[in-house]
N, C-alpha and C positions, 0 to 999 in steps of 0.2 A: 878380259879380266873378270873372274870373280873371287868370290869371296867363301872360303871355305871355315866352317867352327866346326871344333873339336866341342862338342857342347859338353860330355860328361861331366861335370865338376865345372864348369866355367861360370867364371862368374862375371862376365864381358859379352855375354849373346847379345841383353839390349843397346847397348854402344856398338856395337860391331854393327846390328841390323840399322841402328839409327846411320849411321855415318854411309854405309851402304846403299839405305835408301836414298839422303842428302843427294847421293853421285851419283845415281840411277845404275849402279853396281848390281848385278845377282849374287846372292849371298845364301848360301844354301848350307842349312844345321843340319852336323848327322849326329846322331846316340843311339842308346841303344835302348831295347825296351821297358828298360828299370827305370831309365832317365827322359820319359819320352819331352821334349821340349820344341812348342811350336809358336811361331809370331808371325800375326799377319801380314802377308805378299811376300813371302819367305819361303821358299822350299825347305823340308823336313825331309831327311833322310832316315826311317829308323831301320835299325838292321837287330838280328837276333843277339841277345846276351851270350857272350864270350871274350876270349883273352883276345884283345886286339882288334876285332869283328868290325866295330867299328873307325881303329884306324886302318885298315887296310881298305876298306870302303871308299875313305878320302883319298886315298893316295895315289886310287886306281881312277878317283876321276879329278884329279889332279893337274893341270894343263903349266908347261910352261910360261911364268908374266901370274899364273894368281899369286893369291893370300891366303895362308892358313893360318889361326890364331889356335896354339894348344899352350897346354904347359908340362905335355912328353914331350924330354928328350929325343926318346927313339923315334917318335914319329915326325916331331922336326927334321933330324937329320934323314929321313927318308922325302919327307917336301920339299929341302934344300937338294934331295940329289935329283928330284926332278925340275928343279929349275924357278922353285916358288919363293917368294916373299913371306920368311916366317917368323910371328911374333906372340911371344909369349902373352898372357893376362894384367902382365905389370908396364907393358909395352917396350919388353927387353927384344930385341932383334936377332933373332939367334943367324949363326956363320957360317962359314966355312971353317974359319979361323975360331969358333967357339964353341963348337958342338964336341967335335975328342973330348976336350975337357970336361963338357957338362955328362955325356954320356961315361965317362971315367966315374964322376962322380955320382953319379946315378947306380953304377955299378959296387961302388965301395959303401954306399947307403946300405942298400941291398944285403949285402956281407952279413953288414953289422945288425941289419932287421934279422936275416936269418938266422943268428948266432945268439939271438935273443935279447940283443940291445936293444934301448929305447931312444928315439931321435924327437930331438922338441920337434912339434908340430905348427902349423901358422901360424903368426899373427893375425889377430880382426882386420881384416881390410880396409884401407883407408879410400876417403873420396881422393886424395891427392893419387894413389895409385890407378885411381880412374884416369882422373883427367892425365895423368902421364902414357895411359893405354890409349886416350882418345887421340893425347898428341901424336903420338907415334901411328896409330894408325892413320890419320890423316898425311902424315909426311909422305909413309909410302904410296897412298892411293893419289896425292896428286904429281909425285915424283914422275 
């Protein structure tokens, strides 16, 4: 098993790397060179800026039994169709059973950005969304 981040935008690298190291887990960040993000005894994957560049990087080293921690859709349901454990930054589990839906909605977002709508953006993150990321990622790594 290891431990794959989607680092662009995550705001879960050092939980994800803490809880990894705790299990003596490899845990390996990939982004891309806009975002380079490194933590010690952690492998860094950085790959060239582009669309996707660095999810298809993950995907391809990807193994049956890991963990990938994003908050794309698309590239969730591409680590669910190779057989991984995936969970968002708020430690939502995504499925088989939940990704149509979310990739549906990802796709009607989209619509409406191109069409010149404006969609609220996040909330401030909270520490409770931490520790419900740390919970969950701990469920699955010692499942």
């Amino acid at each position: 098993m290891t431990i794959y981040i989607d680092a662009d935008g995550c705001p879960v690298v050092d939980i994800t790397v803490r809880l990894a190291k705790k299990h003596g887990i490899p845990c390996v960040i990939i982004c891309d060179t806009c975002h380079r993000i490194e933590r010690e005894g952690v492998r860094t994957v950085v790959v060239e800026k582009g669309a996707d560049s660095a999810d298809f990087r993950l995907v391809n080293m990807l193994q049956r039994g890991d963990i990938a921690v994003t908050q794309d859709y698309g590239l969730a349901a591409m680590c669910l169709s190779r057989g991984a454990a995936v969970l968002n930054q708020d430690g939502k589990r995504y499925s088989d059973d939940n990704i149509s839906g979310l990739l549906e909605f990802r796709a009607v977002h989209k619509k409406i950005r191109r069409s010149g709508g404006r969609l609220r953006g996040c909330p401030k993150r909270t520490d409770l969304q931490d520790r419900e990321f740390e919970a969950a990622l701990e469920r699955i790594i010692v499942q």
